[in-house]
C-alpha positions in Angstrom: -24.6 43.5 -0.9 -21.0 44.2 1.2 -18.1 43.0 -1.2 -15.4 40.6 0.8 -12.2 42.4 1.9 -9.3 42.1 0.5 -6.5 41.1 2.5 -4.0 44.0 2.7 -1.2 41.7 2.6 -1.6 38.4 0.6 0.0 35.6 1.7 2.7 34.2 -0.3 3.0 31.1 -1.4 6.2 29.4 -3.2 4.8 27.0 -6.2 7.7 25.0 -6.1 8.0 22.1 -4.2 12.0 22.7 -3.5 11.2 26.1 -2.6 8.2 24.9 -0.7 10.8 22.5 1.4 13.5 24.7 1.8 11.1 27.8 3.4 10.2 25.4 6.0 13.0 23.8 6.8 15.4 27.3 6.8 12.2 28.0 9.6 12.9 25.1 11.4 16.5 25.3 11.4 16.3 28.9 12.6 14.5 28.4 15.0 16.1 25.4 16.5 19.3 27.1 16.3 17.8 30.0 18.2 16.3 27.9 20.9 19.3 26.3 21.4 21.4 28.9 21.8 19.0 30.7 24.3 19.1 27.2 26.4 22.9 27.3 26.4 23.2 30.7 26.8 20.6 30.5 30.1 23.0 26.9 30.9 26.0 29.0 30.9 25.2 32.0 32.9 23.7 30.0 35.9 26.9 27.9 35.6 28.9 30.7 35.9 27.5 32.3 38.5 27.2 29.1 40.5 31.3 28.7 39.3 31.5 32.3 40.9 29.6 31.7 44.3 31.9 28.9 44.5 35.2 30.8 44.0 34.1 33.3 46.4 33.3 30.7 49.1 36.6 29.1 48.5 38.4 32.3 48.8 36.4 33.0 51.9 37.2 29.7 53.6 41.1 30.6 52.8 41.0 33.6 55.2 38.6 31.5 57.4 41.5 28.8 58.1 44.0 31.2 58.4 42.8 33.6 60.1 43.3 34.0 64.5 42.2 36.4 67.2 44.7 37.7 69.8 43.5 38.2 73.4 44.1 41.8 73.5 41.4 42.0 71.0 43.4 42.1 67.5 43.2 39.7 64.6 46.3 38.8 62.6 45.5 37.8 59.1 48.2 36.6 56.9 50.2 39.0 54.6 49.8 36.3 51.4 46.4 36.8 50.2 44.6 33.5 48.2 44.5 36.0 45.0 47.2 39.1 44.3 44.4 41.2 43.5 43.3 41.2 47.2 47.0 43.4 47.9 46.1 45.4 44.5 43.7 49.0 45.4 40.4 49.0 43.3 40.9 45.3 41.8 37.8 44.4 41.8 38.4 41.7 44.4 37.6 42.4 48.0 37.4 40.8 51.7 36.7 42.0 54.8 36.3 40.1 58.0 33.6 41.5 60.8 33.3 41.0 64.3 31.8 42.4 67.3 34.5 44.6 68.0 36.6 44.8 65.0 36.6 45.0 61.4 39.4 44.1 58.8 39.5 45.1 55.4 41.6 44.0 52.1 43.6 46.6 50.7 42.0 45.9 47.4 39.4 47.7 49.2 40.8 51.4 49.6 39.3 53.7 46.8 36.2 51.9 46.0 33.6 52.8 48.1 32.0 49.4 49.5 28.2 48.6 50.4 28.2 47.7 54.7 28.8 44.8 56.0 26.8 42.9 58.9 27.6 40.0 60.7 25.9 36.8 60.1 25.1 34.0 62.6 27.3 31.1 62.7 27.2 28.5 60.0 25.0 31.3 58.0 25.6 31.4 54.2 24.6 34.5 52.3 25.5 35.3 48.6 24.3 38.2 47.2 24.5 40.0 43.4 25.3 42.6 41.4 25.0 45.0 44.5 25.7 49.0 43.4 29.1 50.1 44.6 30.8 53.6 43.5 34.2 53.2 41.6 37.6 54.5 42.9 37.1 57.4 39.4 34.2 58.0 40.8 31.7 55.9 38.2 28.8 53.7 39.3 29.7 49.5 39.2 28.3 46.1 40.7 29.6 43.3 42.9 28.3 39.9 43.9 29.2 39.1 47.6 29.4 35.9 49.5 29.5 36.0 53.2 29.8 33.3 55.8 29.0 33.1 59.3 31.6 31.8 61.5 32.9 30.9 65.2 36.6 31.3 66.7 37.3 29.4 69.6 40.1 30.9 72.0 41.4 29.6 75.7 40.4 32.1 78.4 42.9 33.4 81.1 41.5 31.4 83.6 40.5 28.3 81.8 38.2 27.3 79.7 37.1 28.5 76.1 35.9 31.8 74.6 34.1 31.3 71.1 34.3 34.4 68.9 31.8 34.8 66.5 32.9 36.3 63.1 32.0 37.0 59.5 34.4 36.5 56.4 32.8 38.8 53.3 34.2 38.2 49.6 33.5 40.7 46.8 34.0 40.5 43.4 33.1 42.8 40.7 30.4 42.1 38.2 32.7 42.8 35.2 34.6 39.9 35.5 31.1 37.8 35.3 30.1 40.4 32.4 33.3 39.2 30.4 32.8 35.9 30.9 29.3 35.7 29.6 30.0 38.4 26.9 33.1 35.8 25.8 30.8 32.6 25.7 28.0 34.6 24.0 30.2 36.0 21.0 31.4 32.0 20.7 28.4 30.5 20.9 26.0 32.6 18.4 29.6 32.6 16.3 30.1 28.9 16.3 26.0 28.3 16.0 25.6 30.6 13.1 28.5 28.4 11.2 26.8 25.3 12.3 23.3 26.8 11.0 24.9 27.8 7.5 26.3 24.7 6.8 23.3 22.5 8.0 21.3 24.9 5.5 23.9 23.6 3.0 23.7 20.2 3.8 19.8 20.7 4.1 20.2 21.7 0.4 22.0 19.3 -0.9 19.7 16.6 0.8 16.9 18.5 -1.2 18.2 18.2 -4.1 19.1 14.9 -3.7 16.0 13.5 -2.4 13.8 15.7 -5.4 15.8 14.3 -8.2 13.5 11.4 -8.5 10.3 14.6 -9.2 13.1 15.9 -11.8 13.7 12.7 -13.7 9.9 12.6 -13.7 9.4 15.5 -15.0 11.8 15.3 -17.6 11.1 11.9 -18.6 7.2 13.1 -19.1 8.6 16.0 -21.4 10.1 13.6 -23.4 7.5 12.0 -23.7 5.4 14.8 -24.9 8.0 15.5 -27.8 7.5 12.4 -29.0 11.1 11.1 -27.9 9.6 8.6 -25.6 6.5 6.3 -25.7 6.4 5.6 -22.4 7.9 6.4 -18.5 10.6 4.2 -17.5 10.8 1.8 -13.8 13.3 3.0 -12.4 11.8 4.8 -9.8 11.4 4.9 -5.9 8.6 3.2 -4.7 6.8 5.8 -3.6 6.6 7.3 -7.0 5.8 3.9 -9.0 2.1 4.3 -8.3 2.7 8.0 -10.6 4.4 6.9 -13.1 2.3 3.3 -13.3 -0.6 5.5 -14.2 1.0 7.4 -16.2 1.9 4.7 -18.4 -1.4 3.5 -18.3 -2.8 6.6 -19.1 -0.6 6.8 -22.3 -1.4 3.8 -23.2 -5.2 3.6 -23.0 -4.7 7.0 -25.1 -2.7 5.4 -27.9 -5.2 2.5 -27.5 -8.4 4.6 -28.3 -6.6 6.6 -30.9 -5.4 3.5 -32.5 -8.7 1.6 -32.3 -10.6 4.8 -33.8 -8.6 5.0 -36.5 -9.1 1.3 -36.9 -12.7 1.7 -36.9 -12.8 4.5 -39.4 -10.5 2.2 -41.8 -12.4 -0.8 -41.6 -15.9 1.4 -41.5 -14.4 2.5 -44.8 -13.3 -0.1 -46.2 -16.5 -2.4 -45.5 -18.6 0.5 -47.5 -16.1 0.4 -50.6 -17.6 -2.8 -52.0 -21.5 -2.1 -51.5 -20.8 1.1 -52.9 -18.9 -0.2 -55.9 -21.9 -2.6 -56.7 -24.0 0.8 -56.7 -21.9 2.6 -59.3 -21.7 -1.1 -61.3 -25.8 -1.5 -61.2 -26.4 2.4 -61.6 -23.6 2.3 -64.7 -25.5 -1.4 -66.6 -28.6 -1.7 -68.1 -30.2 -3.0 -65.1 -34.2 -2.2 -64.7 -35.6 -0.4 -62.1 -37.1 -3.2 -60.3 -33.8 -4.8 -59.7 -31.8 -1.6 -59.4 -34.6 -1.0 -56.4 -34.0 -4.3 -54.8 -30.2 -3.9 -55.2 -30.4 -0.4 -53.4 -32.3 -2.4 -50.7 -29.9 -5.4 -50.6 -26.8 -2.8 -50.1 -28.4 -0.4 -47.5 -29.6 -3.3 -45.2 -25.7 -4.2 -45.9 -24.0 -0.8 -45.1 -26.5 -0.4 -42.1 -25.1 -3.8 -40.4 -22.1 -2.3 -41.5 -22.3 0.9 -39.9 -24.1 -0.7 -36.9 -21.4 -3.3 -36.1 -18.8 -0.5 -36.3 -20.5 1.7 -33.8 -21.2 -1.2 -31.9 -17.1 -1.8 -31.5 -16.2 2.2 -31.1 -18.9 2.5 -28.6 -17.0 -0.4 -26.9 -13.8 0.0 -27.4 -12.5 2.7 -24.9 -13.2 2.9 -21.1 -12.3 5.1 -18.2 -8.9 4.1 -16.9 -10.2 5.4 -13.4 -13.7 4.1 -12.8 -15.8 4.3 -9.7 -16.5 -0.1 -8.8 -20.1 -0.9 -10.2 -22.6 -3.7 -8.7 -22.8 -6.4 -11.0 -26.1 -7.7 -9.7 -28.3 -4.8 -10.8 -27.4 -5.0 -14.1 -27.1 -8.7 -14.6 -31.1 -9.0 -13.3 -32.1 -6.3 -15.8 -30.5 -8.1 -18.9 -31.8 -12.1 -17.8 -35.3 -10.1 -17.3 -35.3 -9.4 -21.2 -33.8 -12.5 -22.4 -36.8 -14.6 -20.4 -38.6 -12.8 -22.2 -37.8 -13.2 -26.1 -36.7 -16.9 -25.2 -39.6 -17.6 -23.3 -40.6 -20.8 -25.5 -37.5 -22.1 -24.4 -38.2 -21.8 -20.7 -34.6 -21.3 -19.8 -33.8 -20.6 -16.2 -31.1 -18.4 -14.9 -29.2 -18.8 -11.8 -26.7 -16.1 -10.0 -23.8 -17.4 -8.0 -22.2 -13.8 -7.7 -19.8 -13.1 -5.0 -21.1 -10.0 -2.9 -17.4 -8.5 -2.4 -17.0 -8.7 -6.7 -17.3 -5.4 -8.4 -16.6 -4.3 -11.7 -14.1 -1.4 -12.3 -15.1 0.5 -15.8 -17.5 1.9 -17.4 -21.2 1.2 -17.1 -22.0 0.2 -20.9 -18.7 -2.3 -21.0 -20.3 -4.3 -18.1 -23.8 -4.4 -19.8 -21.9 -5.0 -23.3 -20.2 -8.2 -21.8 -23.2 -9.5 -19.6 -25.7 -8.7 -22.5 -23.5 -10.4 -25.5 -22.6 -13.4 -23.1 -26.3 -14.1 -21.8 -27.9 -14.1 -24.7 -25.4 -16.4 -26.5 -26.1 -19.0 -23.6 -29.5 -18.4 -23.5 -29.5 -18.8 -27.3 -27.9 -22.2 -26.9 -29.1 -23.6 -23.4 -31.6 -26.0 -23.6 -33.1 -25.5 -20.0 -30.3 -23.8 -17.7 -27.8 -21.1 -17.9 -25.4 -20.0 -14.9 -24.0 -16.6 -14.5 -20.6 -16.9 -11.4 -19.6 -13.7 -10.5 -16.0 -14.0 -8.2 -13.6 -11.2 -6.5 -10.2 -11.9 -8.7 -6.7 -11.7 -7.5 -5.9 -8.9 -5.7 -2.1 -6.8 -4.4 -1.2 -4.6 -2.1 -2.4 -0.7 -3.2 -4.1 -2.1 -5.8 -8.1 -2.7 -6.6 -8.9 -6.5 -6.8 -9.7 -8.1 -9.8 -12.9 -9.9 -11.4 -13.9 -13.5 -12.6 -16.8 -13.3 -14.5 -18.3 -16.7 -15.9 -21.4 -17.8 -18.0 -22.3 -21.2 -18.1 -24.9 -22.9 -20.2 -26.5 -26.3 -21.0 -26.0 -26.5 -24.8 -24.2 -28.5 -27.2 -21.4 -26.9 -26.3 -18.2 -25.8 -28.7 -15.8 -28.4 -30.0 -12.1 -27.1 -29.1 -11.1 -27.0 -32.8 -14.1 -24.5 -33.5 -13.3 -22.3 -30.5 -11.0 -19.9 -32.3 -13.0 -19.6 -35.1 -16.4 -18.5 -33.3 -14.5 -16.0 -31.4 -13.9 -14.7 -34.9 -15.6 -11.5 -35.8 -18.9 -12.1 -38.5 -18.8 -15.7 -37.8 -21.4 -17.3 -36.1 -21.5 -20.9 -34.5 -24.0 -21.9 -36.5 -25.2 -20.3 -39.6 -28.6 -21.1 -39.1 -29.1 -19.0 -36.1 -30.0 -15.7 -36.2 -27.4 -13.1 -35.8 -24.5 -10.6 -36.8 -21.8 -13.3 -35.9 -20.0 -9.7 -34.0 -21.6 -10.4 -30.0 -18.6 -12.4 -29.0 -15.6 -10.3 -31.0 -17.0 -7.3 -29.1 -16.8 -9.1 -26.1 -13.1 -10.3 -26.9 -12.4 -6.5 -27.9 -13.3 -5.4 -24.4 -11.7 -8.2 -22.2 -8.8 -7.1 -24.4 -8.8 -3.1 -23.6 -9.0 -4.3 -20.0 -6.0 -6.5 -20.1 -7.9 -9.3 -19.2 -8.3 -13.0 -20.5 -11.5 -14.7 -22.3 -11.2 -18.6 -22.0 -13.9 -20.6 -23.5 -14.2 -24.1 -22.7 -16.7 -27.1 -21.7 -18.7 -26.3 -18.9 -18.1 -28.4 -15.6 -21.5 -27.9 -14.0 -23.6 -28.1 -17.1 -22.0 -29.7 -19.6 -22.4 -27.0 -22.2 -20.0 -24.1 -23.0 -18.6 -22.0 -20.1 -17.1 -18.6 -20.8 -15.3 -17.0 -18.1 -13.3 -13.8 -18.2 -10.6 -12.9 -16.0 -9.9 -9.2 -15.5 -6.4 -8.6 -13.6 -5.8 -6.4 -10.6 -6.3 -2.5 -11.7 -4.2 0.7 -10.6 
């Protein structure tokens, strides 16, 4: 079996999200500092050279409107060139006019030996560039050329008009282009490198800026892990509220189920020291072993509700903060199923009214803990009906919806003067019914751990006892 390569070079990866941030956007920056300075650079040289074509026309139309041609065949040009240069040898800026019988050169011209000239047709435009020319010391250089086709119009001797056709050629050497470009492109990558390291700086600062929200975050959550904090503050941006919402709720459910099993160990405790203590008493006396027998029994059956209730509540008492939504149906059938069951005497009928958008957010057993200790009190009291309303709660933006969950049944019903007291734990509503008197505190324990709301009260539909929970909008 081939092992997988190795790649010779790993890529690298910052961990930190700064580092992360500021990678990518030195990257960008870069590179949009290098683009842009290629598109100016590209801007300025066809500006210039359109800025030279220009000058040279210009310079060319100068000689063209001042220029005449005698009728014995010379041309008189005038002794004050457009540019000094053109009276200076090997300048670097050169005319020359061309016709069909004569030729006039600048004496910028003399030393520098000079690609040919031709003559162009009238109104013809030519501009040419860098074209090779050989120094006056000899060494090898470049000129761009413009050349212009023109017409002189003389009288004849006997009458009429002669037109003259003539070309005007203007040189200029490539170095002076050169300097100009070799100027502008020392500013520009100058100035655009400055611009670049202080954007960087900015770009920084921005970072830092716009990451000191993670900091306090981070900090605050180390405080909290040294103890010097119980929970994250609020002041946040919004985008980080949903973190530190969670958070908080995260903590808290911690310190709930922590609290709430040290509860249960402490009460678990507790309820055992008196059974036990009425062992040691009985074991101590003179009692005979017939009663000492039936005390055992009396005080296991005791410690074994004992023990059963308090695993009842631990078993209930914590729930995933982050739960998967559960159909409410499914389980709801299953329960009333058993319950028609052992009340089937009674002939009790149960009717659903659930919502099919309502879900339940938490853990399996809660939902079967609260359907299954809520059902069987109404079917315990109905008469003939019970009614089980299942609603989608309130709901907010980014946030799952909540849950009304309601049981209704056809009973006697509770007096509001005895409603706290049979939410009590070990009390029952009647002490002639069977039961632990513990179904309805462990239903109060979980509304509770899930923020939400248990309101008992007369029923409006059946005229027996309604209890409806109301579970809030989760994370």
């Amino acid at each position: 079996m081939a092992t997988p390569r190795k790649p010779l070079l790993p890529a690298w990866r910052p961990r930190s999200l700064r580092a992360r941030q500021l990678l990518t956007a030195s990257i960008i920056l870069v590179a949009f500092v290098a683009l842009t300075g290629y598109v100016l650079y590209l801007a300025f040289v066809n500006v210039a050279g359109q800025l030279q074509r220009d000058r040279l026309r210009a310079y060319a139309f100068n000689y063209a409107g001042s220029v005449e041609f005698f009728r014995n065949g010379d041309i008189y040009v005038p002794e004050v060139p457009p540019d000094p240069r053109f009276d200076r040898p090997g300048s670097g800026l050169y005319a020359a006019i061309v016709s069909r019988e004569l030729r006039w050169e600048s004496m910028s011209t003399r030393g520098p030996q000079l690609p040919e000239v031709n003559m162009l047709a009238p109104k013809q435009e030519e501009f040419r560039g860098p074209i090779a020319i050989t120094n006056t010391d000899g060494s090898h250089g470049e000129v761009f050329r413009y050349g212009i086709g023109l017409t002189y119009v003389q009288e004849a001797d006997g009458g009429g008009e002669v037109e003259i056709p003539y070309t005007v050629y203007v040189m200029e050497d490539e170095g002076t282009l050169a300097r100009q470009i070799r100027l502008f492109r020392g500013a520009l990558w100058s100035y655009l490198g400055i611009s670049g390291v202080g954007l960087l700086l900015l770009q920084i600062l921005i970072l830092r800026w716009s990451l000191r929200p993670l900091d306090n975050v981070v900090a605050e959550l180390k405080r909290v892990q040294r103890g010097q904090a119980n929970r994250m503050s609020e002041q946040h941006p919004r985008e980080l509220a949903p973190l530190t919402e969670s958070i908080n709720a995260l903590i808290e459910s911690e310190r709930e189920n922590l609290e709430r099993q040290r509860n249960t160990m402490a009460d678990l405790a507790h309820s055992l020291k008196t059974p036990l203590a009425v062992l040691r008493t009985r074991l101590d006396g003179d009692a005979s072993e017939s009663e000492l027998r039936e005390e055992v029994a009396t005080q296991l059956r005791r410690m074994n509700d004992m023990v059963g209730y308090q695993l009842s509540r631990a078993a209930s008492g914590g729930h995933k903060l982050f739960a998967a939504p559960i159909l409410i149906e499914p389980h709801a059938e299953q329960i009333v199923r058993g319950l028609e069951k052992i009340y089937s005497r009674k002939g009790v009928i149960c009717e659903f009214e659930i919502d099919g958008q309502a879900r339940f957010h938490g853990e399996p057993g809660d939902l079967q803990e609260l359907l299954g200790n809520l059902l069987e009190n109404a079917f315990k009291w109905a008469k003939s009906r019970v009614l089980l309303t299942v609603q989608a709660g309130a709901s907010s933006a980014g946030r799952r919806p909540g849950l009304i969950l309601a049981v209704d049944d056809d009973g006697p019903g509770i007096p509001d003067d005895r409603i706290a007291h049979v939410l009590q734990r070990g009390v029952r509503g009647d002490e002639r019914v069977q039961g632990h008197g513990i179904g309805l505190a462990i239903v109060q324990d979980i509304v509770r751990s899930y923020r939400g709301v248990l309101n008992v009260g007369p029923s409006p539909e059946l005229d027996g006892a309604r209890f409806e929970i109301t579970l809030p909008p989760g994370l």
